[in-house]
C-alpha positions in Angstrom: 17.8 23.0 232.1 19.7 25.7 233.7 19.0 24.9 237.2 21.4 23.0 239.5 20.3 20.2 241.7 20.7 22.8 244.9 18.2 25.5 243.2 15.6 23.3 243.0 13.2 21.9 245.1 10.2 19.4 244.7 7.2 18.9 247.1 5.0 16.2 246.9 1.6 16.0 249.3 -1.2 13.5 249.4 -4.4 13.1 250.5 -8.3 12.5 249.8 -10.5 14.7 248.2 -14.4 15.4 249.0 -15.4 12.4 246.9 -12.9 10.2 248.6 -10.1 9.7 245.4 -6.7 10.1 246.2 -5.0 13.5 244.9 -1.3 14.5 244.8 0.3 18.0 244.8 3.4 19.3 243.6 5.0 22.1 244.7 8.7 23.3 242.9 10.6 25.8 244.0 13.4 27.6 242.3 15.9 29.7 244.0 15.8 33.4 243.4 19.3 34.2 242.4 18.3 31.1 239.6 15.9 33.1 238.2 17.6 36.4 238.3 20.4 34.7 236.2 17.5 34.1 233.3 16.4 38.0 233.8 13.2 36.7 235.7 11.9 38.8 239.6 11.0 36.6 242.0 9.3 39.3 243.7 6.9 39.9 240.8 3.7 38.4 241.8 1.5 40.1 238.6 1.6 39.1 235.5 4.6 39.4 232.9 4.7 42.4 230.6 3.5 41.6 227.0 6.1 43.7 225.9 9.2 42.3 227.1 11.5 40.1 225.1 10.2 36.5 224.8 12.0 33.1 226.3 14.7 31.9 225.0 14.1 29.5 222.3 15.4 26.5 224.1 12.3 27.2 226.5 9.9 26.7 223.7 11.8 23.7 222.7 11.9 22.0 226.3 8.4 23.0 226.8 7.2 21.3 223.7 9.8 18.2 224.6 8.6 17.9 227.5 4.3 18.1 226.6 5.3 15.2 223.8 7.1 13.4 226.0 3.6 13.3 228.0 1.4 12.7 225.4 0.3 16.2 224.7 -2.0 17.2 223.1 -4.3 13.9 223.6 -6.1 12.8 220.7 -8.7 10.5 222.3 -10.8 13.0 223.3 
């Protein structure tokens, strides 16, 4: 990834939803200048363009890594 340990943050929370299970949240947060450096805004809160350039390949390539690594997409369904 191109993130350093220091431009990243991870949040866990816990607690009980309305039927009583246990449910878990996580929150990351990236640093802004991090995501300047891959030509991202962090003040953009809309959508990207459709036009722009697409993600670097390796993106695609983690992204897929990482949903097989998960056992994505699930086939007993």
């Amino acid at each position: 990834m191109p993130f350093t340990p220091a431009e990243l943050r991870f949040d866990h929370a816990c607690g009980r939803d309305g039927d009583g299970r246990w449910r878990g949240w996580i929150t990351v947060t990236v640093d802004a200048g991090a995501l300047r450096r891959l030509g991202l805004d962090p003040a953009r809160t809309g959508p990207a363009p459709g036009d722009g350039p697409s993600p670097p390949a390796w993106w695609h390539a983690a992204g897929e890594r990482y949903a097989v690594e998960r056992g994505w997409p699930r086939q007993d369904r």
